[in-house]
C-alpha positions in Angstrom: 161.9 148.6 94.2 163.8 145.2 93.4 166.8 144.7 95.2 169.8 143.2 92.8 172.5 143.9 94.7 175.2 141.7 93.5 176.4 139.2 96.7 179.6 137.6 97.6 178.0 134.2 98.4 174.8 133.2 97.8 173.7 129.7 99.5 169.9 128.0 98.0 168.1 125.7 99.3 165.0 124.3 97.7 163.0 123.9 101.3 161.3 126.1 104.0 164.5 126.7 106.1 167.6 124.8 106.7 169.5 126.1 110.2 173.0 124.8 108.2 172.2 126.6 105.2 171.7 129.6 107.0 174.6 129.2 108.9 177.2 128.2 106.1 175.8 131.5 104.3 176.3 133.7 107.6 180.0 132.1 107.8 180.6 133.4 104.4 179.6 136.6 104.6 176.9 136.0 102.2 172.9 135.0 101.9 170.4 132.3 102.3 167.6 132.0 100.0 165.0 129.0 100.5 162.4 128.4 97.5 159.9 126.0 98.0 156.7 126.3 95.8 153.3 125.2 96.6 152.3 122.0 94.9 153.1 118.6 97.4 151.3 116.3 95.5 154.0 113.9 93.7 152.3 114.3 90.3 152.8 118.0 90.4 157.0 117.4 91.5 157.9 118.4 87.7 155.7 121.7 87.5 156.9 122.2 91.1 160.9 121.6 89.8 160.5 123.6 86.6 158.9 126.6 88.7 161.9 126.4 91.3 164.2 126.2 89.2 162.6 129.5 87.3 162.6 131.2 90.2 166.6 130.1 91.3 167.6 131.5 88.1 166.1 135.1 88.2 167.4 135.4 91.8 170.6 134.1 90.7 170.8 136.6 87.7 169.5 139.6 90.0 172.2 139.1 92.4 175.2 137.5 90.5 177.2 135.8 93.7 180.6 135.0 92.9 180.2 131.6 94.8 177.1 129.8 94.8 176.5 126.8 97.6 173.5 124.4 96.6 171.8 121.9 98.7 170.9 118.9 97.3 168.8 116.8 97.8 167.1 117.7 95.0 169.5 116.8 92.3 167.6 119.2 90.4 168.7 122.3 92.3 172.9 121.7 91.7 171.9 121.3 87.8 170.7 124.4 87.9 173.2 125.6 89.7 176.2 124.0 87.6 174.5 125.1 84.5 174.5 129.0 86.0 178.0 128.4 86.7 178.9 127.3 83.7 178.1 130.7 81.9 179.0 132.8 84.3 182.3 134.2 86.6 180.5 131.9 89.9 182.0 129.4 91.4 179.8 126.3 92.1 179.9 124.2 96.2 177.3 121.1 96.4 175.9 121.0 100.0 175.6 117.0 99.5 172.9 116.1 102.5 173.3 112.3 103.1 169.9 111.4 101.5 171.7 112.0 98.1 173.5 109.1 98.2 171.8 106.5 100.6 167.8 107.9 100.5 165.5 105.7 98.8 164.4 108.7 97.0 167.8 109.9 95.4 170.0 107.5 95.0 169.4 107.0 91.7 170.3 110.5 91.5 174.1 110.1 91.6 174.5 109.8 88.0 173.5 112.9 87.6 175.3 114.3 90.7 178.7 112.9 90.0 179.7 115.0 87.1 178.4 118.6 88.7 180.3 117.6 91.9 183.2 117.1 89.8 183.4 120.4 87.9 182.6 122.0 91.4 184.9 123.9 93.7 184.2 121.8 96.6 181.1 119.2 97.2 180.6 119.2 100.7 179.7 116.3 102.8 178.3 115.3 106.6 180.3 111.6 107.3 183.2 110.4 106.5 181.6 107.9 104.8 180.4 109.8 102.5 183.5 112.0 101.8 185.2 108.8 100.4 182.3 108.2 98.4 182.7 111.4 96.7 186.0 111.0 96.8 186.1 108.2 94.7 183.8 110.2 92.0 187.4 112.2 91.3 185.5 115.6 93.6 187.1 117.8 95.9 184.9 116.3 98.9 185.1 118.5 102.2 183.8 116.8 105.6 182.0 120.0 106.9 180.2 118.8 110.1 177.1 121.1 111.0 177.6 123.9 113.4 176.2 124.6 117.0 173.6 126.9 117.3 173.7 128.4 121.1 170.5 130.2 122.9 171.4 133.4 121.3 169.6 132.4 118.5 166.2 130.6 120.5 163.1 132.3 121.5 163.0 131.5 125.3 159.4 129.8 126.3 158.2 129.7 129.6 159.3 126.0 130.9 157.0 122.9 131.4 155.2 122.3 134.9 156.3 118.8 134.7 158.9 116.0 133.1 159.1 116.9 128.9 161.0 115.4 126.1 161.1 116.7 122.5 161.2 114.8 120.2 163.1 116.9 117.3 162.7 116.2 113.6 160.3 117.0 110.4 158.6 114.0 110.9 159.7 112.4 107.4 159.7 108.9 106.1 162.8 108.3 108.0 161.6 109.0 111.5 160.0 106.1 113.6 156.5 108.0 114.4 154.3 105.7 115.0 157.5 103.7 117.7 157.7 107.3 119.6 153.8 107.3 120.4 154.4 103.8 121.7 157.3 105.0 123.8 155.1 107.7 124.7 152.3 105.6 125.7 155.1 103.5 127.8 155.9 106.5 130.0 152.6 108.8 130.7 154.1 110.8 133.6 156.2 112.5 130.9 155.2 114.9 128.0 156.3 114.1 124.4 156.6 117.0 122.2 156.9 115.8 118.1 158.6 118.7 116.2 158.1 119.1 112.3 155.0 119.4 110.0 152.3 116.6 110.9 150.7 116.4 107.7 153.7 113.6 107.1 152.0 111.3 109.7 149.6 109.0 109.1 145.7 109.8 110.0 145.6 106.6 112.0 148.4 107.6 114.0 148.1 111.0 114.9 144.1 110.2 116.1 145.5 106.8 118.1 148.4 109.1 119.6 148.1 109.3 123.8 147.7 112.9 125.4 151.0 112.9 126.8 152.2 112.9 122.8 151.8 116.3 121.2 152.1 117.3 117.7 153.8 121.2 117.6 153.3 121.3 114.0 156.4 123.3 111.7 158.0 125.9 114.1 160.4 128.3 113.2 163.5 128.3 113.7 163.7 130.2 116.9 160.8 128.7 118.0 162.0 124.8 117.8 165.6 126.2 119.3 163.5 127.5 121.9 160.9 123.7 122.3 165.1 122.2 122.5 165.9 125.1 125.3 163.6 124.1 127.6 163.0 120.4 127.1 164.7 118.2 130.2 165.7 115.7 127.2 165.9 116.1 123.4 165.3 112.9 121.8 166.0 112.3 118.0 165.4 109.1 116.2 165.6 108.0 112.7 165.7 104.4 110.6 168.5 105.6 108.2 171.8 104.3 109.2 173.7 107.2 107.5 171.9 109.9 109.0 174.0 112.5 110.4 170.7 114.8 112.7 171.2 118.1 112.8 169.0 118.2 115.4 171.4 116.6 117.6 174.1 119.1 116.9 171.5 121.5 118.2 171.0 119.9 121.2 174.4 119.5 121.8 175.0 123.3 121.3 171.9 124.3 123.8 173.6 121.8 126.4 170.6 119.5 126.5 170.5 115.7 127.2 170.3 113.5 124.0 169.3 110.5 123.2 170.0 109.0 119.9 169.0 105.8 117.6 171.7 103.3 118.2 173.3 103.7 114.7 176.9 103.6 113.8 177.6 107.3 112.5 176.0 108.3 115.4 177.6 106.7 117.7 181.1 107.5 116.5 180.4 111.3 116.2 178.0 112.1 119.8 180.1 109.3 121.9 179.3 109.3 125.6 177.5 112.6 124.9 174.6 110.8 124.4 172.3 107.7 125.3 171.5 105.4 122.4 168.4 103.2 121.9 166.7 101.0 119.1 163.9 101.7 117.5 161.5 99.7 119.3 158.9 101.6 121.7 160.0 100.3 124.8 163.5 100.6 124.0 162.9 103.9 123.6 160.7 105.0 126.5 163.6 103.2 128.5 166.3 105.7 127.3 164.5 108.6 127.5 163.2 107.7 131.2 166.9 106.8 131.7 167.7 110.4 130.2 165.6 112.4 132.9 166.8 111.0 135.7 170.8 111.1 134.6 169.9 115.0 133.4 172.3 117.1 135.0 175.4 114.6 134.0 174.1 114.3 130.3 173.5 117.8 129.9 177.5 118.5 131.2 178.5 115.7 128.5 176.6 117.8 126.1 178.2 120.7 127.0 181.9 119.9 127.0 181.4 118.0 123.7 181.0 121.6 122.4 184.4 122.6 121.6 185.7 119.0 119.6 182.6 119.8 117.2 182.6 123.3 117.0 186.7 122.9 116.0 185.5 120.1 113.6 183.1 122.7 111.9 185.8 125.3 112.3 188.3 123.3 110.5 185.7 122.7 107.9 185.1 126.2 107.1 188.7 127.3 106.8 189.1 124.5 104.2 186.3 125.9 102.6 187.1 129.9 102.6 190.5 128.9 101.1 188.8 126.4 98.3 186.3 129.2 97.1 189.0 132.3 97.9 186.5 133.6 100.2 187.8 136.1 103.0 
């Protein structure tokens, strides 16, 4: 039997799984769905958008939430959504990720976002930067910073034999790859474990890659939680300067040492907490190596950062609950 049993909150994202999603959903009292057909290839995007967007709509008409939360990117999912709110009794929150606006990939898109994030209840956004942005579009912008998962929620591995750093990410466009197999290269007494779905790396690079550089492949959630739980140093590195990594919020809730790219937002939100490096290999390898030897004081930072981020998120929420009249 189908279950269409109407739902307070319903929060979509057009991917595999999104630990925020899941987690803004949970805080809600409501649901996460994730739809993500099959077809990568970039001619086959339109088929893929028409088929998600099919498939948003029937789940959306079997289970009729009174408040719907949308990621985007895509900019196609929150037209969907603001077109389902439109003709019906459900109020409409954008999840804005900060590729909307700065990715190479979307931010063209803001024409098209800017009116739905008006007419919505709340657009939510990761930086302050960004919250002015939206802001300025005449939106009800809400800084929500992600939450902090704790090892509740991680599988528990046995630990390494020797020195490991994971390397946490999806291994997208914006991650330095082919730099961390360098770094890797630079330190062989350490392994390097690359989180996220390999297929995004180049041939060349994955074959040229040094032993000590491993490729997990796509875990699940409480399987990378679990690769974070038991790595001496979580590493996460990226070339946009408006990121905001999730990851690093998760390291930060398992207590684990982190090291960062040296960028701006990141710097202002993680502090001392963390160590910072360029992009370059051996800038790299040198932070990490730094990492594992100052573990035990890093891992403390991490830990009593907890409670300023967790009452950021906190904060977030309430705002949130009382924007949407959810309980």
């Amino acid at each position: 039997m189908v279950d269409s049993t109407p739902i307070p909150v319903a929060a979509v994202a057009w991917d595999k799984y999104q630990g925020r999603t899941e987690a803004l959903a949970e805080a809600l009292g409501g649901r996460a769905w994730y739809i993500r057909s099959r077809p990568k290839q970039k001619a086959l995007l339109p088929v893929r958008y028409v088929v998600d967007s099919i498939r948003m709509w029937r789940l959306l008409r079997r289970h009729r939430p009174g408040v719907l939360i949308v990621i985007t990117p895509p900019v196609v999912a929150p037209v969907v959504a603001w077109l389902w709110c439109a003709t019906h009794q459900c109020r409409l929150v954008v999840d804005c990720h900060t590729g909307a606006f700065h990715s190479w990939k979307w931010r063209w898109s803001g024409r098209l976002l800017e009116p739905v994030c008006r007419t919505a209840a709340a657009a939510l956004v990761h930086t302050q930067e960004d919250e002015a942005l939206v802001e300025a579009w005449g939106a009800r912008a809400l800084l929500v910073p992600d939450d902090l998962p704790d090892d509740r929620q991680a599988s528990h591995p046995p630990g390494a034999s020797g020195l490991r750093v994971v390397v946490a990410g999806s291994l997208d466009g914006n991650e330095p790859v082919a730099e961390v197999v360098e770094a890797a290269r630079l330190a062989p007494q350490v392994e390097f474990r690359l989180t996220g779905d390999e297929e995004r790396v180049p041939l060349a690079v994955r074959r040229g890659a040094p032993c000590n550089a491993i490729f997990t492949g796509w875990l699940d959630y409480p399987t990378f939680l679990g690769e974070l739980l038991v790595a001496d140093v979580v590493a996460v590195f990226s070339t946009d300067p408006h990121i905001m990594n999730r990851a690093a919020f998760e390291a930060v809730g398992l207590g684990r040492p982190l090291v960062l790219s040296d960028l701006p937002g990141l710097r202002s939100r993680f502090g001392d907490a963390a160590l910072f490096a360029p992009n370059d290999p051996r800038s790299m390898a040198d932070a990490m190596l730094q990492a594992l030897a100052r573990q035990e004081e890093l891992a403390a930072k991490s830990r009593a950062l907890q409670a300023q981020l967790s009452a950021q998120h906190q904060q977030g929420l309430a705002r949130l609950r009382a924007m949407v009249q959810v309980a």
